[in-house]
N, CA, C and O atoms as CSV, one atom per row, in Angstrom:
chain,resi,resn,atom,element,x,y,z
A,1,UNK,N,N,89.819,105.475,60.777
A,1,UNK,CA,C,89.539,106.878,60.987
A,1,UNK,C,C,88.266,107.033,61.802
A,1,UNK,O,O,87.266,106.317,61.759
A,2,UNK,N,N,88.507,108.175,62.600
A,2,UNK,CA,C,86.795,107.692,63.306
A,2,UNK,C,C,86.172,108.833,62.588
A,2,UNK,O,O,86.633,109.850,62.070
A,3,UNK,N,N,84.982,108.346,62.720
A,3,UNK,CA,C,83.981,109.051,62.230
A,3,UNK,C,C,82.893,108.250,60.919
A,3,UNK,O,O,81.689,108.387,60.704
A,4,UNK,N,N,83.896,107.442,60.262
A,4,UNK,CA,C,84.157,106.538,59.097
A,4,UNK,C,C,82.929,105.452,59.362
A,4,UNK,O,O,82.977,104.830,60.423
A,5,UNK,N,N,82.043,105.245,58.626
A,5,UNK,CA,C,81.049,104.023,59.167
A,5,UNK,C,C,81.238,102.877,57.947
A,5,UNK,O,O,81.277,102.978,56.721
A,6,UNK,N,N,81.308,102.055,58.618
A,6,UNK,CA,C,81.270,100.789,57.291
A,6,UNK,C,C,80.132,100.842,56.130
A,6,UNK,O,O,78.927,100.807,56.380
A,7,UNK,N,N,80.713,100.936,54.761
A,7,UNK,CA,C,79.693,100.377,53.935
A,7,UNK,C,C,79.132,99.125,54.093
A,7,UNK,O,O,79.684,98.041,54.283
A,8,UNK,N,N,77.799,99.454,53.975
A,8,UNK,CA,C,76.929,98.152,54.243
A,8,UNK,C,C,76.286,97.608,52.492
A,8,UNK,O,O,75.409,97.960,51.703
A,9,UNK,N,N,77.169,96.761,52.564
A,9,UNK,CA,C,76.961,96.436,50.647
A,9,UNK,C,C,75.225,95.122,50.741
A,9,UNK,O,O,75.068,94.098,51.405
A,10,UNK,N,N,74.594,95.595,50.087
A,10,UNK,CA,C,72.921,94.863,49.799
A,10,UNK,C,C,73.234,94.519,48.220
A,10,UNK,O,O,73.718,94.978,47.185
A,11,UNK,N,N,72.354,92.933,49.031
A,11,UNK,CA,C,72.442,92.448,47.342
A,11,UNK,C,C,71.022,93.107,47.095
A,11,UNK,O,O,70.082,93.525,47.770
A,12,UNK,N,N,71.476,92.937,45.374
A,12,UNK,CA,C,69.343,92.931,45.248
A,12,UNK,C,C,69.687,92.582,43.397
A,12,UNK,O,O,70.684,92.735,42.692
A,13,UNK,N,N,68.309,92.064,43.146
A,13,UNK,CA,C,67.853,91.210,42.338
A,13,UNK,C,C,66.732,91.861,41.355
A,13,UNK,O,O,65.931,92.724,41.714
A,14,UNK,N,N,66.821,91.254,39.951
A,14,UNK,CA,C,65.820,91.689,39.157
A,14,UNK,C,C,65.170,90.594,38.440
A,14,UNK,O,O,65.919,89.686,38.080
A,15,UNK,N,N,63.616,90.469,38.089
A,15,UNK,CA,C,63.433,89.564,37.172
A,15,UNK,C,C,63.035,90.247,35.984
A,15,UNK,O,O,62.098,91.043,35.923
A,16,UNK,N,N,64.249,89.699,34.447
A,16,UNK,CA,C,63.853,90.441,33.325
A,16,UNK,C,C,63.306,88.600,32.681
A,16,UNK,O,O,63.632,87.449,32.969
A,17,UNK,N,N,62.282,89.291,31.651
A,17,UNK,CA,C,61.481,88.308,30.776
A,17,UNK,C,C,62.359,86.759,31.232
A,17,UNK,O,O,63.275,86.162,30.666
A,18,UNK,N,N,61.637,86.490,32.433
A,18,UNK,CA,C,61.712,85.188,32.942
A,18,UNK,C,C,63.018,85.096,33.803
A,18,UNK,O,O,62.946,84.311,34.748
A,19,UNK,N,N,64.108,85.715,33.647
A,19,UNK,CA,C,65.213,85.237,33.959
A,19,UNK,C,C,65.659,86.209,35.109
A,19,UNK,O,O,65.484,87.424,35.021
A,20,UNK,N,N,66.308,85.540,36.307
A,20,UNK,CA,C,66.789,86.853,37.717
A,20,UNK,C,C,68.011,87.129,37.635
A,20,UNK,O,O,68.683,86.106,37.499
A,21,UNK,N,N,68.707,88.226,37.662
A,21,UNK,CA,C,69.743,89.055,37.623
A,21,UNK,C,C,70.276,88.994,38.897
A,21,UNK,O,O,69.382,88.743,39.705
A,22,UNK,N,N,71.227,89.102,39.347
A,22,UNK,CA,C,71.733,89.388,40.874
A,22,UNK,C,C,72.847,90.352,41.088
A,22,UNK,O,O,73.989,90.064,40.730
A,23,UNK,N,N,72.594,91.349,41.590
A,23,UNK,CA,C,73.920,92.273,42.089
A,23,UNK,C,C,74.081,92.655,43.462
A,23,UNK,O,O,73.389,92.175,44.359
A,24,UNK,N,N,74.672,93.217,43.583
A,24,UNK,CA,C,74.978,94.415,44.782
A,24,UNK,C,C,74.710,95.696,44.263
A,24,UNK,O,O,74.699,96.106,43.103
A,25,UNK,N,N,74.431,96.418,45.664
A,25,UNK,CA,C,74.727,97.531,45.894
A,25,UNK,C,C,75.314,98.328,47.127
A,25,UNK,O,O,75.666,97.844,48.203
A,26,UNK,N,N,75.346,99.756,46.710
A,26,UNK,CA,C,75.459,100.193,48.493
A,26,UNK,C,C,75.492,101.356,48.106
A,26,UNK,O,O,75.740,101.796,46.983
A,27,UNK,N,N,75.208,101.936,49.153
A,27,UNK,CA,C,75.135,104.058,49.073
A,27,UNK,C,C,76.036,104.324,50.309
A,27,UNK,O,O,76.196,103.877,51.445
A,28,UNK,N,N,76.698,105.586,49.241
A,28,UNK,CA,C,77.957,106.242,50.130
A,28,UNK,C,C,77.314,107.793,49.916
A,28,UNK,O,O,77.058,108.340,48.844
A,29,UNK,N,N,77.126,108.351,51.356
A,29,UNK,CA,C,76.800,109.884,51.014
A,29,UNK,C,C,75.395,110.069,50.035
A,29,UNK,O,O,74.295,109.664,50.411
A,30,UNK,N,N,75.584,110.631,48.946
A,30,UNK,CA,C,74.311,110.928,48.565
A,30,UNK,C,C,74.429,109.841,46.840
A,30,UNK,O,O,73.490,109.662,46.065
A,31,UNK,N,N,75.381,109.481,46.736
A,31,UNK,CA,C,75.035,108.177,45.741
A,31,UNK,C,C,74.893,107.081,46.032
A,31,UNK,O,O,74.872,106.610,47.169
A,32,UNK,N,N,74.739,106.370,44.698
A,32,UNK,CA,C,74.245,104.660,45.218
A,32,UNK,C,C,75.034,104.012,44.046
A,32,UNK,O,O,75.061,104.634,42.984
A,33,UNK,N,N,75.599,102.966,44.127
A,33,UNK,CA,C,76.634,102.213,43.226
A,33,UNK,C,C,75.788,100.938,43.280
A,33,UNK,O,O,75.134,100.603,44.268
A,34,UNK,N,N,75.858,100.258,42.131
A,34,UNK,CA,C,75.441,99.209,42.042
A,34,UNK,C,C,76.350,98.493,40.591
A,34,UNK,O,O,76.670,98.872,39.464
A,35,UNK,N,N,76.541,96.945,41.651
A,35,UNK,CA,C,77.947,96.238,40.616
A,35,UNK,C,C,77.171,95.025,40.369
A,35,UNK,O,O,76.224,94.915,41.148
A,36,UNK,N,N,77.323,93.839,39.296
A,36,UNK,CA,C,76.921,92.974,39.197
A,36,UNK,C,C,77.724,92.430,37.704
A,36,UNK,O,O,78.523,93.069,37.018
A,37,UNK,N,N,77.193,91.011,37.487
A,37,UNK,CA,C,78.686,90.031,36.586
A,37,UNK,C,C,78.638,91.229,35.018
A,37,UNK,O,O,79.647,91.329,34.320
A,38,UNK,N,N,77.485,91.937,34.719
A,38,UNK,CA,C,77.635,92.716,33.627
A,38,UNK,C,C,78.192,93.911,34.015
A,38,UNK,O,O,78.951,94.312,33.132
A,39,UNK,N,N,78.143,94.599,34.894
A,39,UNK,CA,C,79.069,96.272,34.671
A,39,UNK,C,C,78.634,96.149,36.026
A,39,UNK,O,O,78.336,95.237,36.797
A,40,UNK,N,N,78.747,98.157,36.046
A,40,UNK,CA,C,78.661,98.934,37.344
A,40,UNK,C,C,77.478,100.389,36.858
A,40,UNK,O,O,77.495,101.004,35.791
A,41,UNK,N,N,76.991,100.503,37.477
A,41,UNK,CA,C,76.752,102.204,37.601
A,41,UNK,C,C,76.286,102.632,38.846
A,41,UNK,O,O,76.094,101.749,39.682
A,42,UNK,N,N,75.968,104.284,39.285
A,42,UNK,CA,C,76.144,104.920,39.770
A,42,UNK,C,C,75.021,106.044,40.110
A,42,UNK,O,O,74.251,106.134,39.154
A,43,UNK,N,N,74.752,106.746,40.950
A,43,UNK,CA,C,73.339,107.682,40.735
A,43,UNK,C,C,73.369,108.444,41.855
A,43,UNK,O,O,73.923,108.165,42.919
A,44,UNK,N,N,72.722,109.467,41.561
A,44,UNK,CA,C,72.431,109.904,43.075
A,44,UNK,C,C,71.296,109.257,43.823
A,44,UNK,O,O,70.435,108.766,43.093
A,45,UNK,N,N,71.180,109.190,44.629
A,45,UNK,CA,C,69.362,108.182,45.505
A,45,UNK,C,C,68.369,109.254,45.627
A,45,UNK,O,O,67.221,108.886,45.875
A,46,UNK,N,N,68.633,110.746,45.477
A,46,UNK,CA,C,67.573,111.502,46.085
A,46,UNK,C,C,66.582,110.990,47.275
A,46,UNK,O,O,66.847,110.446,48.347
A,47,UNK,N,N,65.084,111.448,46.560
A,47,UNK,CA,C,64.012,110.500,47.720
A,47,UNK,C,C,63.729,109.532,47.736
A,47,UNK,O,O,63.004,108.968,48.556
A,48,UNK,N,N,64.401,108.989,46.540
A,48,UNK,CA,C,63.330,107.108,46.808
A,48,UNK,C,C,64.303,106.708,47.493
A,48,UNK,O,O,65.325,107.261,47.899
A,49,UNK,N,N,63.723,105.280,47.621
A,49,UNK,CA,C,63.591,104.446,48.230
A,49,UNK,C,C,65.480,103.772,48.079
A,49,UNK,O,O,65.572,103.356,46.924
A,50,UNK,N,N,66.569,103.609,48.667
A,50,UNK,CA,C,68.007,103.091,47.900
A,50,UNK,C,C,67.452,101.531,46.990
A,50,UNK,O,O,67.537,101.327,45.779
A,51,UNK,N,N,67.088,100.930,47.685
A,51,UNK,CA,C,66.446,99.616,46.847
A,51,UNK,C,C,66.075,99.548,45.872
A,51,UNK,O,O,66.642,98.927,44.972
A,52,UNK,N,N,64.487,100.472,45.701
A,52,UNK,CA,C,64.085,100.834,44.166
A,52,UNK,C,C,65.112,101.234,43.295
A,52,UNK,O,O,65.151,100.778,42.152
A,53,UNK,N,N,66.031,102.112,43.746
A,53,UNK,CA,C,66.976,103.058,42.405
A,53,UNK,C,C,68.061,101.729,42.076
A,53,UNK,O,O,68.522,101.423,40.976
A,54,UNK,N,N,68.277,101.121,43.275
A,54,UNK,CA,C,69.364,99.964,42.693
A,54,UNK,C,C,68.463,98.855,41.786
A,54,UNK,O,O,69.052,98.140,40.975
A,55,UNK,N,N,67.070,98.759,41.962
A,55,UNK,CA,C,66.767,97.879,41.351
A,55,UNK,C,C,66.796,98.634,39.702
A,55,UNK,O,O,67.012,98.016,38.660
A,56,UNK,N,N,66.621,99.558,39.779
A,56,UNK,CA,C,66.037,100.153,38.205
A,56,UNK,C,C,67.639,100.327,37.393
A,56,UNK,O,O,67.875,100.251,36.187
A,57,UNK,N,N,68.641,100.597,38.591
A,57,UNK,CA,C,70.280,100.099,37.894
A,57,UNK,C,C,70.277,99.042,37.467
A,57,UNK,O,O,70.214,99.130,36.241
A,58,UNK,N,N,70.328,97.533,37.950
A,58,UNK,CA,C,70.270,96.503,37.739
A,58,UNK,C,C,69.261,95.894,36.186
A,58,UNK,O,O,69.685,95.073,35.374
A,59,UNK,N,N,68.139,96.456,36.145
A,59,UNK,CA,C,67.584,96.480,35.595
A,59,UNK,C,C,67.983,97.348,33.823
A,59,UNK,O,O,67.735,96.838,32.731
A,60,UNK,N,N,68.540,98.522,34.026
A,60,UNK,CA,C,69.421,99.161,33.148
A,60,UNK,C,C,70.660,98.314,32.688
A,60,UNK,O,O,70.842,98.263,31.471
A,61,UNK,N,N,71.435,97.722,33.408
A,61,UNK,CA,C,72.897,97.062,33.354
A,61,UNK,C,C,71.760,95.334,32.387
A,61,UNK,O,O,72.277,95.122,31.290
A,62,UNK,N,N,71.012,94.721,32.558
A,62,UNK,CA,C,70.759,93.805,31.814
A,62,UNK,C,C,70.701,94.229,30.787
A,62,UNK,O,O,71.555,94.008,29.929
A,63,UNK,N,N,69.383,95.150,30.568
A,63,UNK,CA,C,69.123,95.372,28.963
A,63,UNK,C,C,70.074,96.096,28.235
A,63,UNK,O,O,70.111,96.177,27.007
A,64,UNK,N,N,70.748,96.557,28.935
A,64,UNK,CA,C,72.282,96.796,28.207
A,64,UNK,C,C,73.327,95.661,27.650
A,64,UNK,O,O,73.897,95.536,26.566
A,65,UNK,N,N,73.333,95.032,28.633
A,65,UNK,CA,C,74.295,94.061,28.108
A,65,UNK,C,C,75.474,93.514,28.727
A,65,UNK,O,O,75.261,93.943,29.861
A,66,UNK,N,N,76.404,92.974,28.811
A,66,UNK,CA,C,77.600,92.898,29.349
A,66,UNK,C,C,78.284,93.502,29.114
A,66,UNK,O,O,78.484,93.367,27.907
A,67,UNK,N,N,79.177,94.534,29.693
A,67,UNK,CA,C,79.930,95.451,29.632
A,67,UNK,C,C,81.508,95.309,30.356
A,67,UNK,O,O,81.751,95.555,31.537
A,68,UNK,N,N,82.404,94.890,29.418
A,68,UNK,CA,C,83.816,94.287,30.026
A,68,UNK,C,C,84.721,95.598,30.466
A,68,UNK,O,O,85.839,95.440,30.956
């Protein structure tokens, strides 16, 4: 379709008490998705930074837990 731009999927990484996390992300429009081996979630990005908000997902999805 034109108009259509490729998602550009970014990994990004967290370190919780010693140990690094690894996911993806990517922003479509005005949210930001972020997937990794425990779950998924979702957000809007507002003003920060897309990086920061995926990191603080990533960061949420550990201390949560694995989520099947």
């Amino acid at each position: 379709m034109a108009g259509n731009k490729p998602i550009l999927v970014e990994r990004v990484t967290v370190t919780i008490d010693g140990a690094t996390h690894a996911g993806a992300y990517y922003v479509k429009g005005p949210f930001l998705f972020v997937r990794s081996p425990l779950g998924a979630k979702a957000t809007q990005v507002g003003g920060s930074p897309p990086k920061a908000v995926a990191e603080l997902l990533l960061a949420e999805l550990v201390r949560e837990g694995p989520n099947p």
